[in-house]
Backbone bond lengths (Angstrom), bond angles and torsions (degrees), N, CA, C in turn:
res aa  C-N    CA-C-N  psi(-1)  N-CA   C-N-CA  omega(-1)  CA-C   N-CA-C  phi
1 X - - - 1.471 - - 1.532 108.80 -
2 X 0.844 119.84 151.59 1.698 142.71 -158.03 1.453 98.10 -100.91
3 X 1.271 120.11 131.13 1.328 142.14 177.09 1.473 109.77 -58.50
4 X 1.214 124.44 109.52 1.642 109.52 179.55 1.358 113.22 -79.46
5 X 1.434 111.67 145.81 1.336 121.87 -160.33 1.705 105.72 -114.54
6 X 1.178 89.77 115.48 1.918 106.37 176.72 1.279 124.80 -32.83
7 X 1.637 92.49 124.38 1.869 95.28 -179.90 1.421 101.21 -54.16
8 X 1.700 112.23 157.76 1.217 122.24 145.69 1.648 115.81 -16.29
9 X 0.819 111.61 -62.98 1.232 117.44 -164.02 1.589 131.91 -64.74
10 X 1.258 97.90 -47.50 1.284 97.86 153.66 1.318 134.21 -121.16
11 X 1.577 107.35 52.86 1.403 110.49 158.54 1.502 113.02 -87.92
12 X 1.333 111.73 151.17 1.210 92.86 162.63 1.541 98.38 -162.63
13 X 1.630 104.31 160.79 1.402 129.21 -165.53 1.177 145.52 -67.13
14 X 1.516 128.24 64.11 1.713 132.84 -167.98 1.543 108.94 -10.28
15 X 1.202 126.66 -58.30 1.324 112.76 -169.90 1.214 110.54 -79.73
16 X 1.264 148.91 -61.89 1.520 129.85 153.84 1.516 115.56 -11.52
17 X 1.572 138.81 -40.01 0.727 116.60 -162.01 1.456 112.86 -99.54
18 X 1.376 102.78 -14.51 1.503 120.88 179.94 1.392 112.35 -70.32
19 X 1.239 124.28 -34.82 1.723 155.52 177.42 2.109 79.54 -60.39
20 X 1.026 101.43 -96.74 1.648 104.21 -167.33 1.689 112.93 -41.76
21 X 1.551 103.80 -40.79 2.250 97.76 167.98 1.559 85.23 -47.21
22 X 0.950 133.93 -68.66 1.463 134.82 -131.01 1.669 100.98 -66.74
23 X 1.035 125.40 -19.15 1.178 135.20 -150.76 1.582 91.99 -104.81
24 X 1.308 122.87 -48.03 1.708 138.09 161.86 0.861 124.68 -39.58
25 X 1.713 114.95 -54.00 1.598 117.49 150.24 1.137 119.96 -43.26
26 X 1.457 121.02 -77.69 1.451 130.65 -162.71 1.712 98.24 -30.65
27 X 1.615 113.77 -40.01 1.480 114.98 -140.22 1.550 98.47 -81.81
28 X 1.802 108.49 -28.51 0.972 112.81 -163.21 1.811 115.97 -62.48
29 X 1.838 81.92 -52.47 1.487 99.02 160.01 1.464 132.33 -25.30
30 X 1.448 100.18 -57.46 1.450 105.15 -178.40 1.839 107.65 -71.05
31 X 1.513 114.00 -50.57 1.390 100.09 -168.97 1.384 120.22 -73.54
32 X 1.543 116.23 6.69 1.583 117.52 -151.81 2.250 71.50 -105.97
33 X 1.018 134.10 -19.24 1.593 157.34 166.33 1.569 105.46 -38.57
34 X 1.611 91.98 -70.00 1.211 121.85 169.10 1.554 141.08 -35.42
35 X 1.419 76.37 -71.21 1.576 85.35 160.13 1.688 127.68 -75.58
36 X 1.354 116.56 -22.27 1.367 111.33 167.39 1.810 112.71 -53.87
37 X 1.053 83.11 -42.18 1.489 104.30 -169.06 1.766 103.41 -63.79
38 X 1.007 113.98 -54.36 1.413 113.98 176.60 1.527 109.36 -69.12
39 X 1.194 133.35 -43.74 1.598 130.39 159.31 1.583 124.37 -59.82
40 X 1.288 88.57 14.36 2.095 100.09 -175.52 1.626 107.17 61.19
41 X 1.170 123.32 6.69 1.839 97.81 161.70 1.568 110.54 -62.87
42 X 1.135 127.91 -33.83 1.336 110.23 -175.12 1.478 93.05 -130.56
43 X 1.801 91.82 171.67 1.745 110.08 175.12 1.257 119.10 -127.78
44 X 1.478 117.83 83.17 1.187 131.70 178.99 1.810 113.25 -122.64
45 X 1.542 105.61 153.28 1.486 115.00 169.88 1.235 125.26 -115.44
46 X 1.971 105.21 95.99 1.293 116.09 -156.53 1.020 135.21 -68.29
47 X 2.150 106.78 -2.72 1.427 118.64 -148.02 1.779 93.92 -121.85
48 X 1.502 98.42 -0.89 2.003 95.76 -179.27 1.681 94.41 -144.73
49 X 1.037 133.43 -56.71 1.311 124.43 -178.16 1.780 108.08 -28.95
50 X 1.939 98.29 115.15 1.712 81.68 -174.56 1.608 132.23 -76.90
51 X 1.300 93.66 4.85 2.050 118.11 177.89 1.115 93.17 -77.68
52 X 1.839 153.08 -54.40 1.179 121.84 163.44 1.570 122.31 -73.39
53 X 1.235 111.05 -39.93 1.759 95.76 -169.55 1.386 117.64 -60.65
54 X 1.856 107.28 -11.08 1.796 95.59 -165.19 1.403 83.28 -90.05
55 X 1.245 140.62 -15.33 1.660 122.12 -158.20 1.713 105.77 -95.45
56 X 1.832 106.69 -18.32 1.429 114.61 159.79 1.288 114.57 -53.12
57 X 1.252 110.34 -49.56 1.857 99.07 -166.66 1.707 103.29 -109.23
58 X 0.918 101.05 15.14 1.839 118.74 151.60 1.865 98.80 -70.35
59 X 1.302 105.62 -41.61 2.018 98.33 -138.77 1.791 81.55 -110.72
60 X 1.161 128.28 -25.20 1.534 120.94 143.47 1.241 139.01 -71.18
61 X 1.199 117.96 8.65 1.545 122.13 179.46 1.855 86.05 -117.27
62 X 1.187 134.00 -52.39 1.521 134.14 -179.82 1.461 88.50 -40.17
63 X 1.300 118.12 -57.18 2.126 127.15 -164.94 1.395 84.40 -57.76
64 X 0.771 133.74 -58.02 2.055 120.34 -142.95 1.906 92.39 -96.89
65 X 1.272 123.81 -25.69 1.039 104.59 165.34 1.529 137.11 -86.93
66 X 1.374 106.78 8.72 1.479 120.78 172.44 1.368 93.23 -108.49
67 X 1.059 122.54 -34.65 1.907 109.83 173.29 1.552 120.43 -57.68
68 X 1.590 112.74 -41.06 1.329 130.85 154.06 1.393 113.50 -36.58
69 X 1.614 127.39 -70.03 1.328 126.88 -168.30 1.686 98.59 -68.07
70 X 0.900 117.83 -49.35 1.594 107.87 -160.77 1.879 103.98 -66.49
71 X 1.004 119.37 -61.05 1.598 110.66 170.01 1.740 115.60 -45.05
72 X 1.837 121.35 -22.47 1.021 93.94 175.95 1.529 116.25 -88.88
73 X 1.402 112.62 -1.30 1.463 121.80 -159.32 1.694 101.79 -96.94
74 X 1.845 98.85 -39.64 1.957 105.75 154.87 1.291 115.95 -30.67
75 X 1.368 114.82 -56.45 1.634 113.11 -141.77 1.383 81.88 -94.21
76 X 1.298 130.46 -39.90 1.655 114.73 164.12 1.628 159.25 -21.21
77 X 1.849 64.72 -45.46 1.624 102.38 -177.38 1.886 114.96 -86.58
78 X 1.683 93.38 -12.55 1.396 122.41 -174.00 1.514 125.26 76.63
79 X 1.424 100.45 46.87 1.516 121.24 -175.51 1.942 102.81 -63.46
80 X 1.261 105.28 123.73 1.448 109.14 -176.15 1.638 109.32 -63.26
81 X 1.655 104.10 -179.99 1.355 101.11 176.44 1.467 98.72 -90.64
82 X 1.224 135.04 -32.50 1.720 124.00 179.10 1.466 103.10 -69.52
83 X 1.235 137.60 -27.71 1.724 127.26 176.56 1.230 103.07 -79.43
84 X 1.598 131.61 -29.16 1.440 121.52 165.81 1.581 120.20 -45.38
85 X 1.867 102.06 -62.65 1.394 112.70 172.98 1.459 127.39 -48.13
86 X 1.298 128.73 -40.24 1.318 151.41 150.33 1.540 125.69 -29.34
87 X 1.443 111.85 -39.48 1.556 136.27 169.45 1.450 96.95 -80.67
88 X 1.263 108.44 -63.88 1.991 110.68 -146.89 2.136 81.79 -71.31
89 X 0.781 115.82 -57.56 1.649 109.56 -179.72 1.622 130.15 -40.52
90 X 1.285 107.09 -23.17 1.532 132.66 136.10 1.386 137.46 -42.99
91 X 1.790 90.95 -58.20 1.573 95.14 165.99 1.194 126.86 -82.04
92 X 1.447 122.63 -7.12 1.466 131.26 -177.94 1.561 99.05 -85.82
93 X 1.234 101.45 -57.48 1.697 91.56 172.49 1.248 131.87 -84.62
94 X 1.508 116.25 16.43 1.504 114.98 135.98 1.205 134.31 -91.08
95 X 1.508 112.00 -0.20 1.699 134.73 -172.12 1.906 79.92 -99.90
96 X 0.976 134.82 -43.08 1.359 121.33 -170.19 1.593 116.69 -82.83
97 X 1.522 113.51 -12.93 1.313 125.42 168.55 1.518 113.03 -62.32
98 X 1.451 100.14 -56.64 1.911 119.21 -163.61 1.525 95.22 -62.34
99 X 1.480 121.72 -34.48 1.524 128.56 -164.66 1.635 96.31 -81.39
100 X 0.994 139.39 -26.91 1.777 139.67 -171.71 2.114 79.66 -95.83
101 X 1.152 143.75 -69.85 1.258 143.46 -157.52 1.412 84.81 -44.54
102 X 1.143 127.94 -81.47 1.721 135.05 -149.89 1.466 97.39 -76.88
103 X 1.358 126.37 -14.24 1.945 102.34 158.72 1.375 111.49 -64.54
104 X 1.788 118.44 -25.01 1.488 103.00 -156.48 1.189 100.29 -110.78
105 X 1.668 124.90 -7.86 1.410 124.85 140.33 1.729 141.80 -60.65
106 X 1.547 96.02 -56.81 1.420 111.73 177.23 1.671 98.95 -117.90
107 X 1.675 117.56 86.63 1.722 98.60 -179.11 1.667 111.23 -85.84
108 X 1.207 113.53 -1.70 1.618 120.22 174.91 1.459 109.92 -91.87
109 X 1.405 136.15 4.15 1.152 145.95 -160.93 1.595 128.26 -164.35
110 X 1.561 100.33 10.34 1.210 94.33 -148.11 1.838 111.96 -76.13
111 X 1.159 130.86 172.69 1.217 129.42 173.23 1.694 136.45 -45.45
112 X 0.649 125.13 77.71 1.853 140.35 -152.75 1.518 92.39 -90.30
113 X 1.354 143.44 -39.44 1.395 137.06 -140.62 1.454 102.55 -165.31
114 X 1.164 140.21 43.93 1.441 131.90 -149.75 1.663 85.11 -101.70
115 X 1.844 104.43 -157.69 1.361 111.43 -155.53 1.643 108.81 -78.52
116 X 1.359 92.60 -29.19 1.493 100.55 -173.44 1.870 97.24 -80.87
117 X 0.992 149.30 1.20 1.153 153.77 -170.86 1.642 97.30 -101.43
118 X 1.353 101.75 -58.01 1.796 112.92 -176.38 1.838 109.84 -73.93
119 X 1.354 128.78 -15.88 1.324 132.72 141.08 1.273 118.37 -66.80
120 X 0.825 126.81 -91.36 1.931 119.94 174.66 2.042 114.24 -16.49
121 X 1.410 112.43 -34.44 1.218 112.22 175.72 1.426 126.47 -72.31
122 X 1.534 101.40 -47.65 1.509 134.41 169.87 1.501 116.69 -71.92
123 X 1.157 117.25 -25.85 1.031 112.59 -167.58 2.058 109.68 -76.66
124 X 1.608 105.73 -26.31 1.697 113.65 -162.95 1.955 74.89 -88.77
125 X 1.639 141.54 -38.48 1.041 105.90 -176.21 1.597 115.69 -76.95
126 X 1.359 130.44 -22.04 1.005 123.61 145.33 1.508 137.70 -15.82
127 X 0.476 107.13 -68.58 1.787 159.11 -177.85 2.395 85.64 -54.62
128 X 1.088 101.24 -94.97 1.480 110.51 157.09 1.551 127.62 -16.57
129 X 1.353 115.85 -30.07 1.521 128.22 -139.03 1.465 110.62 -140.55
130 X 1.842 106.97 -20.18 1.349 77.65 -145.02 2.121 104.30 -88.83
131 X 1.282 102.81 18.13 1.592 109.71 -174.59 1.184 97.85 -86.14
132 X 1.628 112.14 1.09 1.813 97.34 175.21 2.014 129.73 -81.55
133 X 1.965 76.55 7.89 1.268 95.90 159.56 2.207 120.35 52.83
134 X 0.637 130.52 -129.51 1.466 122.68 176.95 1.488 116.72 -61.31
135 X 1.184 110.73 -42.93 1.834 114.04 -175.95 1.453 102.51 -62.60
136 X 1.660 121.74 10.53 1.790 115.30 -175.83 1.922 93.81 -93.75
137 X 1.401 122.99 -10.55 1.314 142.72 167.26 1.868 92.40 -44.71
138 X 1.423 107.47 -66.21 1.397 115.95 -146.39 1.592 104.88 -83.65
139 X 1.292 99.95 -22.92 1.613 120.78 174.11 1.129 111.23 -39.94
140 X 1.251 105.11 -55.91 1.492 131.05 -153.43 1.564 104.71 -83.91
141 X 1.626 113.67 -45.98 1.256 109.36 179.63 1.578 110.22 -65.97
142 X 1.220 121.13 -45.25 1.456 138.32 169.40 1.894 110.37 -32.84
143 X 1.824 101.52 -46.56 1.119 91.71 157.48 1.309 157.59 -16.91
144 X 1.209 94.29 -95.78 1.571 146.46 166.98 1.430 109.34 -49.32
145 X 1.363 105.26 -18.93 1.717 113.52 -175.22 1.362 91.75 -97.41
146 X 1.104 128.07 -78.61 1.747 137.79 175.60 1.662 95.58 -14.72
147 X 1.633 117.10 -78.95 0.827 138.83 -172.50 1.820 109.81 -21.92
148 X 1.404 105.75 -76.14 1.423 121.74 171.81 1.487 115.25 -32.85
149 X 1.273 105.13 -64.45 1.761 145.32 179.89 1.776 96.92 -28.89
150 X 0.948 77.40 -78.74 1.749 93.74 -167.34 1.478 106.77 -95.86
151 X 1.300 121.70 41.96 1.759 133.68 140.42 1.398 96.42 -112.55
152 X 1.274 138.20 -39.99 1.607 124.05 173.20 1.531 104.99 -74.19
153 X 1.068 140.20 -57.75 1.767 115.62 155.86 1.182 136.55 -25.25
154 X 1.523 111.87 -43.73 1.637 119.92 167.34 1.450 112.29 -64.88
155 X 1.397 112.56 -37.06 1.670 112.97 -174.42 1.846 118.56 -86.00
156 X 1.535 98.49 -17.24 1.521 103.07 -177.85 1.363 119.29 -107.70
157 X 1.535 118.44 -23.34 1.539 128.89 -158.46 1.538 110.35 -138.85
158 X 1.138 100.44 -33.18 1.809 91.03 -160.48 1.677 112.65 -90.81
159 X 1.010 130.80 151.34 1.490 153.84 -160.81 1.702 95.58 -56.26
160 X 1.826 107.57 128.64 1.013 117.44 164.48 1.953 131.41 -10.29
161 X 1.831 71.69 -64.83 1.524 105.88 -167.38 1.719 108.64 -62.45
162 X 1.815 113.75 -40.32 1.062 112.30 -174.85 1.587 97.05 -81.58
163 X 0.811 141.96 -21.10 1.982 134.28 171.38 1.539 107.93 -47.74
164 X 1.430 103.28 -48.76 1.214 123.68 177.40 1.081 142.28 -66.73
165 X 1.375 120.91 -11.54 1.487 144.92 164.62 1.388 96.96 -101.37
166 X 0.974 144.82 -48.95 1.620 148.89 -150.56 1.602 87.29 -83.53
167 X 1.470 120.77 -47.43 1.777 103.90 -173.17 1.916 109.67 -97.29
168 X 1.686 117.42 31.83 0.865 134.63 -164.22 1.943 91.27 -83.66
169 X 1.376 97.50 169.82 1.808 93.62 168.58 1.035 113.86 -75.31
170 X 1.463 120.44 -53.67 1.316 127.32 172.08 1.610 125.81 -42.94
171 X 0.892 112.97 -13.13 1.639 137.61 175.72 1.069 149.38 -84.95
172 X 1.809 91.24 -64.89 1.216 106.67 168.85 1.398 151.73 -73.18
173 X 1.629 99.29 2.60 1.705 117.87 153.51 1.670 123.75 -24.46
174 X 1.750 93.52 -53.02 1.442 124.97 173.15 1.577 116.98 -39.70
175 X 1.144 103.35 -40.73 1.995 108.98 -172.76 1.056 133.21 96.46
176 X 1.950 113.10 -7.15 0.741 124.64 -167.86 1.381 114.94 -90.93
177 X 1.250 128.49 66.53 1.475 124.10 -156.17 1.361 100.31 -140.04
178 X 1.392 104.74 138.61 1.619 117.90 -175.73 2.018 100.88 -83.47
179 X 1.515 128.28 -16.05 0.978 93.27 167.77 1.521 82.69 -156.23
180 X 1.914 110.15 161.93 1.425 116.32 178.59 1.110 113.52 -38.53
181 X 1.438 125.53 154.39 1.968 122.51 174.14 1.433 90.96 -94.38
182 X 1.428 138.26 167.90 1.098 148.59 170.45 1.523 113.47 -69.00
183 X 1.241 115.48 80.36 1.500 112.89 -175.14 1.576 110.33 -139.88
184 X 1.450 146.07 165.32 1.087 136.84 -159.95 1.881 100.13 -105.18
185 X 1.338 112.66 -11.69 1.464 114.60 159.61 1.702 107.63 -157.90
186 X 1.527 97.45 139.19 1.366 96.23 167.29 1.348 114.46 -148.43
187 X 1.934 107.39 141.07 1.368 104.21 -165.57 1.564 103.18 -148.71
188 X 1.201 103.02 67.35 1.569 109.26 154.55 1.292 156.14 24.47
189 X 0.992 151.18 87.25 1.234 127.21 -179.75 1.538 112.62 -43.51
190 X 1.544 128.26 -61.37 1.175 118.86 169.86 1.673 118.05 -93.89
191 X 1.339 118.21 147.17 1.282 139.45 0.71 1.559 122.21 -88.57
192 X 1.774 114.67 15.70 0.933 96.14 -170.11 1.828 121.62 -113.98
193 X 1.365 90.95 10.20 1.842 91.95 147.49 1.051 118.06 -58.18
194 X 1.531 141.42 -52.55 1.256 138.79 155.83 1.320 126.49 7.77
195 X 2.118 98.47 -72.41 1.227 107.41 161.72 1.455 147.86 -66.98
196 X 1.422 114.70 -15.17 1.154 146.24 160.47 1.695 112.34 -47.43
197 X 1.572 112.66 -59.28 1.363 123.43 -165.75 1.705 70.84 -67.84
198 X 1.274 129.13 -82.98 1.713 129.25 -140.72 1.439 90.65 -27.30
199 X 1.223 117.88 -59.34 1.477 124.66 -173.77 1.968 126.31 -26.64
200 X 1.555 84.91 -59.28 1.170 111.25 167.41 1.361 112.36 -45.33
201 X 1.582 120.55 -58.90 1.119 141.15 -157.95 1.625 105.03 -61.43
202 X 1.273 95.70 -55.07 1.847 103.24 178.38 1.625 92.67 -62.02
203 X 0.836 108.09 -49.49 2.262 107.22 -162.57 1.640 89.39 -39.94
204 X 1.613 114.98 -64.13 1.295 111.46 -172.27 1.482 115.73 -40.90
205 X 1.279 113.63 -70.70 1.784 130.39 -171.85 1.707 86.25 -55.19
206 X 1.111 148.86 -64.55 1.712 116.89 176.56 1.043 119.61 -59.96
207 X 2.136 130.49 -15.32 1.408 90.14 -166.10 2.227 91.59 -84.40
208 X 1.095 114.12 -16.97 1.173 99.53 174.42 1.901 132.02 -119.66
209 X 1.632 122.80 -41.25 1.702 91.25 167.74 1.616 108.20 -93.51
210 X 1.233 117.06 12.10 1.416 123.37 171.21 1.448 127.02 -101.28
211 X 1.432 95.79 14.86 1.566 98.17 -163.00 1.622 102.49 -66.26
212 X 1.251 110.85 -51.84 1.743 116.04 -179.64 1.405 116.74 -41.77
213 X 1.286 123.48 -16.58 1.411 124.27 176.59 1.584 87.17 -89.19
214 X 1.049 148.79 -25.57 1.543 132.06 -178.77 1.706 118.33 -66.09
215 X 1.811 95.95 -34.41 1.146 116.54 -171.72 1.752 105.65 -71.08
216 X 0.971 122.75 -16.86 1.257 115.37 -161.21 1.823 106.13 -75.62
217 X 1.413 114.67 155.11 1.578 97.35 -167.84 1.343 108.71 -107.67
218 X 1.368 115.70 144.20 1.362 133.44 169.88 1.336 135.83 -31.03
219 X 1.524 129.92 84.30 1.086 115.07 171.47 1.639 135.79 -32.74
220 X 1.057 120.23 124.42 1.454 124.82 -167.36 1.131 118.27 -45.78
221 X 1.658 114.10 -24.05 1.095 116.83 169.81 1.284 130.52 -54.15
222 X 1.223 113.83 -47.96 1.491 149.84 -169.46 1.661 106.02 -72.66
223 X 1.252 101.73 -19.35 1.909 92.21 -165.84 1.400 93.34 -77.97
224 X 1.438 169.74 -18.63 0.959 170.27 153.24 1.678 110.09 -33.27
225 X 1.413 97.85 -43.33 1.453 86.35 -173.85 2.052 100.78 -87.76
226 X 1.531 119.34 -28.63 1.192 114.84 163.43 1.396 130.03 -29.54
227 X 1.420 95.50 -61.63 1.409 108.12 161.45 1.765 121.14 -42.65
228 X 1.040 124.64 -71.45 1.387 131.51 140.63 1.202 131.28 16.16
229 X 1.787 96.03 -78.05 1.289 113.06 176.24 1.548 113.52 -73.92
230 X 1.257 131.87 5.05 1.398 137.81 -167.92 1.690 107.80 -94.46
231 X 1.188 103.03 -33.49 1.455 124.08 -176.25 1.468 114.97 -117.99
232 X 1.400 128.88 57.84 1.226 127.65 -122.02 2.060 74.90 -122.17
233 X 0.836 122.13 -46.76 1.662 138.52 -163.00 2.007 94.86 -81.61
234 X 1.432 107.65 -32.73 1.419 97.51 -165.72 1.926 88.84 -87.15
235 X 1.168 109.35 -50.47 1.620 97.12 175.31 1.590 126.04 -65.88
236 X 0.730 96.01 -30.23 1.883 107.00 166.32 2.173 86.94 -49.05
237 X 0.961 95.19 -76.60 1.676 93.27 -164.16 1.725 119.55 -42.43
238 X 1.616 100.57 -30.68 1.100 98.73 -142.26 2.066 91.09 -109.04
239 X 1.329 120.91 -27.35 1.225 126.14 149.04 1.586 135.09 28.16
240 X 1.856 79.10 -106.78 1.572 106.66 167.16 1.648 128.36 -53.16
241 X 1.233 105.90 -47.26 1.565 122.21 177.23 1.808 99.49 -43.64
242 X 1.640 118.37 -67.63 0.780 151.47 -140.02 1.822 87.57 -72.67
243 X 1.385 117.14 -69.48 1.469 118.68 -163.30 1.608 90.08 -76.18
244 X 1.892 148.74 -37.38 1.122 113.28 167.16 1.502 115.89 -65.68
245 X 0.968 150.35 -47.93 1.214 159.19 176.95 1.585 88.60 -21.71
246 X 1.190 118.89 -79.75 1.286 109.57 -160.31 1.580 112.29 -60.75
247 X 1.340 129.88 -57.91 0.983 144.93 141.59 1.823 118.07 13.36
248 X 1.276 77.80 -75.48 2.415 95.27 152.35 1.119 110.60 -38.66
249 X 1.531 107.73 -62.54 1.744 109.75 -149.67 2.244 91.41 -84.60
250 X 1.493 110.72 -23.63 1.226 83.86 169.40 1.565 124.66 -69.69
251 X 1.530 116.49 -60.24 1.406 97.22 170.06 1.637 131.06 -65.99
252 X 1.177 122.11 39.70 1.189 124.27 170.33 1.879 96.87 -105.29
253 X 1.577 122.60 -42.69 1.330 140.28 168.01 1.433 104.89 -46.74
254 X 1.306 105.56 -49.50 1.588 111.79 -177.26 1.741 121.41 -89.08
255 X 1.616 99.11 -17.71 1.366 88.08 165.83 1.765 99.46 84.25
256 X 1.214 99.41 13.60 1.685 84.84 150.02 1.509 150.91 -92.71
């Protein structure tokens, strides 16, 4: 008997997924960093030192650009609009999990807008957009340009009052903010829809003259992080708990 071969729908792509493990690691790395650091094993400043902040929006632009490819390679594959809703309702209520975790961790800071907040947003214009096929290239730069553009307008020209609403909570989802809000992650709509469309952009060019690079097979090495990347939303959740948890129970051993 003949191996049955996967609907559209739920096939899905080792290297895409290996790309996002990889991205899980990296993240883990950094927050497992983090938390030393916040339990006093180490003495670092996670929120200006540019060795952590550049490798933050290093390991959030990898996130939004594998979120990009996989919705464009979904809608490819002919992912419905109720299996869309079904996913993104997942991510909202894992974006609403991390936001109750970091009130009862960080309640002066806690997570209001983080990555999984700025995916769930991006993801329905995605979603909207992404058959616009190559011009999501220019999207993106267009972004990132706006983006820039009009934070040196906010900082040189524009009205007290409007700085002040624009870096408001209620607001500042937008991106348009002359300085970070006090939160333990924040991820924008701008500039990082931008990165989102690029995402998109590649999803397209693999699901069709790039497809043969999809086809190619996984070094054995690599399937570990596939795996990984498959469960990418359930370890995201489950992570942090896990490395403070232990973290606890070490200085409790140690008596700190």
């Amino acid at each position: 008997m003949s191996r049955k071969t996967p609907s559209p729908a739920s096939h899905r792509f080792e290297t895409v997924d290996a790309l996002r493990g990889l991205a899980m690691v990296w993240m883990t790395v950094f927050h497992f960093c983090f938390d030393l650091n916040q339990f006093g094993y180490l003495q670092q400043n996670f929120y200006r030192d540019p060795f952590w902040t550049t490798q933050r929006a290093l390991i959030v632009g990898l996130f939004l650009l594998c979120a990009g490819m996989g919705q464009a390679l979904a809608l490819a594959q002919g992912q419905s609009w109720p299996r869309f809703w079904r996913r993104w309702v997942q991510v909202v209520g894992a974006a609403l999990l991390v936001s109750a975790g970091s009130l009862w961790m960080f309640p002066q800071s806690y997570i209001y807008f983080g990555v999984l907040h700025g995916i769930a947003l991006m993801l329905i214009v995605l979603r909207l957009t992404v058959r616009w096929g190559r011009w999501l290239w220019l999207l993106g730069v267009v972004v990132v340009a706006v983006k820039l553009l009009a934070v040196y307008a906010l900082e040189t020209a524009a009205p007290p009052l409007l700085v002040d609403l624009l870096n408001s909570r209620p607001l500042s989802w937008l991106g348009l903010v002359t300085q970070k809000p006090i939160t333990e992650d924040f991820v924008p709509l701008l500039p990082w829809l931008g990165v989102m469309w690029w995402g998109g952009a590649i999803g397209g060019w693999l699901a069709g003259p790039g497809a043969a690079f999809l086809q190619r097979p996984l070094p054995a090495l690599l399937r570990p992080l596939a795996l990984l990347g498959r469960w990418s939303l359930s370890y995201y959740l489950l992570h942090q708990p896990v490395m403070i948890g232990a973290l606890m129970a070490l200085g409790w051993v140690l008596g700190r």
